[in-house]
C-alpha positions as CSV (number, residue, x, y, z in Angstrom):
1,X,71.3,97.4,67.5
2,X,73.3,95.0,69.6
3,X,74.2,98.1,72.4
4,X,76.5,95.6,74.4
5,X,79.1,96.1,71.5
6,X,79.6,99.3,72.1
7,X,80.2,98.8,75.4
8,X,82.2,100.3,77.8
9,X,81.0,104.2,77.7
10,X,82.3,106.9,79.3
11,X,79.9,110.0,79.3
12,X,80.5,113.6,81.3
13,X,77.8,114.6,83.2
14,X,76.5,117.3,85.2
15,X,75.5,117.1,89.1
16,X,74.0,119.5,90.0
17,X,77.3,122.2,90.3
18,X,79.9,119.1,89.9
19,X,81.3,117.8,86.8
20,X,80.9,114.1,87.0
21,X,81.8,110.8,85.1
22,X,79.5,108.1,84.1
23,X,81.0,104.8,83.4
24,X,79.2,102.2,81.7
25,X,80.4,98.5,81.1
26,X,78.2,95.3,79.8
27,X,77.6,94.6,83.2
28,X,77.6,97.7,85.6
29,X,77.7,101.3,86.2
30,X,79.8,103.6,88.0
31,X,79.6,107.4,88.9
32,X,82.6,109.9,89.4
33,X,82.9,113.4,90.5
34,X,86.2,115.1,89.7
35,X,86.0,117.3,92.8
36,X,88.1,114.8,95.1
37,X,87.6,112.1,92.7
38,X,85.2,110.6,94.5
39,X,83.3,107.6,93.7
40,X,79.6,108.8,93.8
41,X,77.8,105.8,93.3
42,X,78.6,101.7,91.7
43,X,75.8,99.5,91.2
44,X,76.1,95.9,89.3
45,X,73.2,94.9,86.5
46,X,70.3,93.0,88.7
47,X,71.5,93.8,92.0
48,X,71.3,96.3,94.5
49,X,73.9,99.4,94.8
50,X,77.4,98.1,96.5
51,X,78.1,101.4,97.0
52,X,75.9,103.9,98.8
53,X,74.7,107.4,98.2
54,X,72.7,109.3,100.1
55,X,68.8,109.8,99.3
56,X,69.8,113.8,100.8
57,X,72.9,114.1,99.3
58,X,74.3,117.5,98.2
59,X,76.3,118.1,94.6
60,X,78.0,121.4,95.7
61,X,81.6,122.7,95.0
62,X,84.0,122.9,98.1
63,X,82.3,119.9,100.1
64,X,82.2,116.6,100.1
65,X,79.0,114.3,99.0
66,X,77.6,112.3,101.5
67,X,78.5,108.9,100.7
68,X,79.8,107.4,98.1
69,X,84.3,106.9,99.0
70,X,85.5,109.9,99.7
71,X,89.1,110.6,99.6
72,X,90.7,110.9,103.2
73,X,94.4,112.4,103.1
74,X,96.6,113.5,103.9
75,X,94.8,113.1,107.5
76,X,92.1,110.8,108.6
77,X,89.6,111.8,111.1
78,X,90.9,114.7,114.0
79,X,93.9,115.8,112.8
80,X,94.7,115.8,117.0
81,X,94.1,111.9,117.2
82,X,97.2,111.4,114.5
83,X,100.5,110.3,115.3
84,X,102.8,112.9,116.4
85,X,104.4,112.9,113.3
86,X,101.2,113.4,110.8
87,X,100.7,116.4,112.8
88,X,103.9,118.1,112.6
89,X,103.2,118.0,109.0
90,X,100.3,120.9,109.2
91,X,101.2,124.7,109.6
92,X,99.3,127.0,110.3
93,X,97.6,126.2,113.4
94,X,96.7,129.8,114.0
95,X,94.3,129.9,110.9
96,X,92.2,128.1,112.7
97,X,91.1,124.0,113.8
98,X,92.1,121.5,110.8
99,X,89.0,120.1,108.7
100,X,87.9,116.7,109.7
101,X,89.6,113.7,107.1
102,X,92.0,116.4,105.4
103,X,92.3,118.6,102.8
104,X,91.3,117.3,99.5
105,X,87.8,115.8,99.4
106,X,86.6,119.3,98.3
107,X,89.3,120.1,96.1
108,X,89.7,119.8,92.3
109,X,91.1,116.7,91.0
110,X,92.1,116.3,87.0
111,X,91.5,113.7,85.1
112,X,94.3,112.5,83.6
113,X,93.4,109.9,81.5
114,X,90.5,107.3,80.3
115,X,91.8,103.6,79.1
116,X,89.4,101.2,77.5
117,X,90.6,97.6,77.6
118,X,88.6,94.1,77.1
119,X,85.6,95.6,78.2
120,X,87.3,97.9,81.6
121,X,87.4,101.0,81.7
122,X,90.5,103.4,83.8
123,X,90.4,106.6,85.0
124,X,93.2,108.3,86.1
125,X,93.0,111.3,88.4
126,X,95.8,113.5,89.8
127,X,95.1,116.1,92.5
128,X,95.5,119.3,91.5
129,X,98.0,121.2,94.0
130,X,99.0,124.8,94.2
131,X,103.0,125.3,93.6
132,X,103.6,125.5,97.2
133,X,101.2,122.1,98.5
134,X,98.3,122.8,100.3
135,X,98.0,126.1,102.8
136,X,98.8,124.4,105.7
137,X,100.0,121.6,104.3
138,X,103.2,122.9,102.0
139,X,104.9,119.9,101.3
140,X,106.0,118.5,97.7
141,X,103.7,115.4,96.8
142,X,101.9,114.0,94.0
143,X,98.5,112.1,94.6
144,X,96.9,110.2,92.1
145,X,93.5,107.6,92.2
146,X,93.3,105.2,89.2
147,X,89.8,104.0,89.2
148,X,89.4,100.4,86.9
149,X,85.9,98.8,86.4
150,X,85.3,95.4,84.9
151,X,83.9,92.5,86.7
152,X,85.4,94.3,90.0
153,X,86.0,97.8,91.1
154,X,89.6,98.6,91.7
155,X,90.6,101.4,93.6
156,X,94.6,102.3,93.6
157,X,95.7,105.5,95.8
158,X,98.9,106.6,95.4
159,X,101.6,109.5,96.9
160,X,104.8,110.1,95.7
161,X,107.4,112.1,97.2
162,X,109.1,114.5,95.4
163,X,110.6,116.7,98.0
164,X,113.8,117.1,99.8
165,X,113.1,115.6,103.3
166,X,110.4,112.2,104.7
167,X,106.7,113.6,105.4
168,X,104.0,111.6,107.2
169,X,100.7,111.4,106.4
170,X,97.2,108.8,107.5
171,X,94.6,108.5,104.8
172,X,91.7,106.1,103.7
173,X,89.2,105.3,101.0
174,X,86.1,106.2,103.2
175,X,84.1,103.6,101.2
176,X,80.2,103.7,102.2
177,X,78.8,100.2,101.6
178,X,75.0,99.8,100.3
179,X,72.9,97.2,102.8
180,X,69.7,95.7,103.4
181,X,69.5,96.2,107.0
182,X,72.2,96.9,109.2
183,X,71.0,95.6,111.9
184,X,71.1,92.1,110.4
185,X,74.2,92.6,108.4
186,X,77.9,91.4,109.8
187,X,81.6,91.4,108.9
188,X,83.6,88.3,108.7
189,X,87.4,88.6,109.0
190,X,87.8,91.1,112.0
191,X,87.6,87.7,114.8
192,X,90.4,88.4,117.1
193,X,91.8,91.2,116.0
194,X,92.8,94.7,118.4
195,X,90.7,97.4,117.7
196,X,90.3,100.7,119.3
197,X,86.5,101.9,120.9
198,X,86.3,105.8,120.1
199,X,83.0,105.6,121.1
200,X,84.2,104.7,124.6
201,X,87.3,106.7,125.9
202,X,89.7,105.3,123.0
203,X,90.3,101.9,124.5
204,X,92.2,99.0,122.9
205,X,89.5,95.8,122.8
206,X,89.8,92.9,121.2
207,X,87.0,91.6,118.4
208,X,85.3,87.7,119.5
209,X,83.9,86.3,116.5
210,X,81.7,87.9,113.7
211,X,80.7,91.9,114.2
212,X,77.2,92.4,114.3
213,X,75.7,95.5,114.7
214,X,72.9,96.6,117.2
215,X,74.0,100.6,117.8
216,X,76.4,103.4,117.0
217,X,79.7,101.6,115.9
218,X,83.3,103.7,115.5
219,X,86.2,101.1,115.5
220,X,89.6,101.5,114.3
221,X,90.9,98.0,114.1
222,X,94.6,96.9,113.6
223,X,96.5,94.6,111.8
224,X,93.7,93.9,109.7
225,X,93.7,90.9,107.0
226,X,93.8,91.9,103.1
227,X,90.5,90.8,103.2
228,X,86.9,91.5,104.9
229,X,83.1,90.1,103.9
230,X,80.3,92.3,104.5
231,X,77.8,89.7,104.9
232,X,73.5,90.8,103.7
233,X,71.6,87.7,104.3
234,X,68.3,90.5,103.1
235,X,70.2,90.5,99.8
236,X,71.8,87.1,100.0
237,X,74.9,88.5,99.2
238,X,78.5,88.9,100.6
239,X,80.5,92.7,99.0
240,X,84.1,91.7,99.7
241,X,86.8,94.2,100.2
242,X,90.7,92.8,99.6
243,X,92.6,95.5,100.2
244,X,97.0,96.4,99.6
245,X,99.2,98.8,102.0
246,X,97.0,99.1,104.7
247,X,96.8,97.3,108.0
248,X,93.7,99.1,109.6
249,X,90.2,99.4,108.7
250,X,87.5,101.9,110.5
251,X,84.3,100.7,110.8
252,X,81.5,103.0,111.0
253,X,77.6,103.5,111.1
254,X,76.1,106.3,112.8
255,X,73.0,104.6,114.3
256,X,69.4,106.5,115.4
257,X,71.1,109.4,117.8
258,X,74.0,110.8,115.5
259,X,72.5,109.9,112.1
260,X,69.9,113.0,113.3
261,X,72.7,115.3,113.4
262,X,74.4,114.5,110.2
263,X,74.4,116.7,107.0
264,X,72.9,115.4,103.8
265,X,71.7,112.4,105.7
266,X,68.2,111.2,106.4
267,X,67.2,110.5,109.9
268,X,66.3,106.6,108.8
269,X,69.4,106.0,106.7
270,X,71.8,104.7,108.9
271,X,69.7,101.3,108.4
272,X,70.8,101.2,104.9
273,X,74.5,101.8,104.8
274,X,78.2,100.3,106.8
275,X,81.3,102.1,106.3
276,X,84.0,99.8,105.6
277,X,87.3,101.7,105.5
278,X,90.6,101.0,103.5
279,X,93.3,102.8,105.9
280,X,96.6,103.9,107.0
281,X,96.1,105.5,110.6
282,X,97.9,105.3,114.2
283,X,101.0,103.0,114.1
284,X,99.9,102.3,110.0
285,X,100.5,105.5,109.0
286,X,102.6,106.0,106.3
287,X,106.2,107.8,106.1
288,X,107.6,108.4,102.8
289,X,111.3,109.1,101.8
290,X,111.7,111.0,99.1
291,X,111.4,110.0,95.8
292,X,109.2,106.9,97.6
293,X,106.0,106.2,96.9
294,X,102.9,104.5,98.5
295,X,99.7,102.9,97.1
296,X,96.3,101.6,99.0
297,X,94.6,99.8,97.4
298,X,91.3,98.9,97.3
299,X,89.6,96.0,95.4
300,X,85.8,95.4,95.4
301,X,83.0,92.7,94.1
302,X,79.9,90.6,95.5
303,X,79.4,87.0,95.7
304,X,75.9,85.7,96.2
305,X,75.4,84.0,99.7
């Protein structure tokens, strides 16, 4: 039986308490939960994972799985470190701090539909929102995430306003990239560009030349190009990110220390992953009209070195 014709295949599967989706094409395979439609796991025939999960990694309902690309809305980070006006957005301060990245990682997401095209396959999922928005959040949006695999991985994030009055929001595809060693990996495309330290006091810096990576790393950087190469001379191989609607990028790794403290995390696992991340945050937040919409976007692939 010739199994590449009757490719692509879309099976549901269980993880452990989430409902997932597996996506397989003639050349690559993809894993979805529907809780936060997140991206799980994408590896490419004959090459290493592009996107990482973690060896620890927990499959339970209400939180998010470690790795993978969470979804980051309709904050990013500390709610506190937003612009002003992404924070006058929340109500409810009384009920107690605001969860780190947002509100809908955790939640239930529907899929709304599966399109098989020339060998791609689409998902699309909407997030499912109680009549009134979220708790503390009541405002009237729609948020979608069409998924399309083929030769790439296309990501495509998008709010629409359908209230009475402009809201403000930050968010980001919190995409965990797989790597040989971090500690001999780099990113091309960030050379002169602002960024802001977190690590140290929140100052502005500016990036000289090609980021390499020899302890904890938190950057926001601004202004970003629409594209960045994570370059893995242990895999000979570049995963190149070309993002739309976004001008900032976070840049993560949690190094020896902090990578001992994390959840679903094992202590020696920071050498194996970068967080590359597709964003909208400080002045690139995003402010919406209504009736307006927004999309990041997110487009993914490798290229041998």
């Amino acid at each position: 039986m010739n199994h590449a014709a009757t490719l692509p295949q879309v099976e549901r599967v269980e993880m452990d308490e989430l409902p997932c989706w597996r996506i397989r094409t003639a050349a690559a395979e993809l894993l979805v939960a529907e809780q936060g439609a997140q991206i799980l796991s994408y590896q490419r025939d004959g090459e290493p994972p592009l996107i990482w999960l973690s060896e620890q990694a927990e499959f339970r309902r209400g939180q998010s799985v470690r790795g993978g690309v969470p979804v980051c809305w309709p904050w990013f980070g500390d709610l506190a470190r937003n612009p002003a006006g992404v924070r006058a957005m929340r109500e409810g301060e009384g009920e107690g701090p605001a969860p780190a990245h947002g509100e809908v990682r955790g939640r239930d997401w529907q899929l709304l539909d599966i399109a098989k095209e020339n060998g791609a396959v689409t998902l699309a999922f909407s997030l499912l929102l109680p009549s009134g928005g979220l708790p503390d959040w009541p405002h009237a949006l729609d948020l979608t995430l069409a998924i399309r695999l083929d030769e790439r991985l296309d990501l495509r994030l998008t709010t629409h306003n359908r209230g009475s009055y402009r809201v403000a929001l930050s968010q980001a595809l919190h995409t965990y990239l797989a790597v040989s060693d971090i500690r001999e990996a780099s990113i091309e495309g960030l050379d002169g560009l602002r960024y802001i330290e977190t690590l140290e006091g929140w100052d502005e810096r500016q990036q000289s030349g090609i980021l390499h990576f020899a302890g904890e790393t938190d950057r926001i950087y601004l202004d970003t190009p629409p594209r960045l190469d994570l370059v893995d001379p242990g895999w000979k191989r570049r995963i190149c990110l070309e993002a739309s609607g976004s001008h900032s990028a976070i840049v993560w790794n949690p190094w020896i220390d902090k990578a001992a403290r994390l959840s679903q995390f094992a202590d020696d696992a920071w050498q194996r992953m970068l967080c590359i991340e597709t964003a909208n945050v400080l002045d690139d937040a995003v402010e919406l009209a209504p009736d307006q919409s927004a999309t990041l976007a997110l487009c993914l692939w490798s290229e041998p070195l």
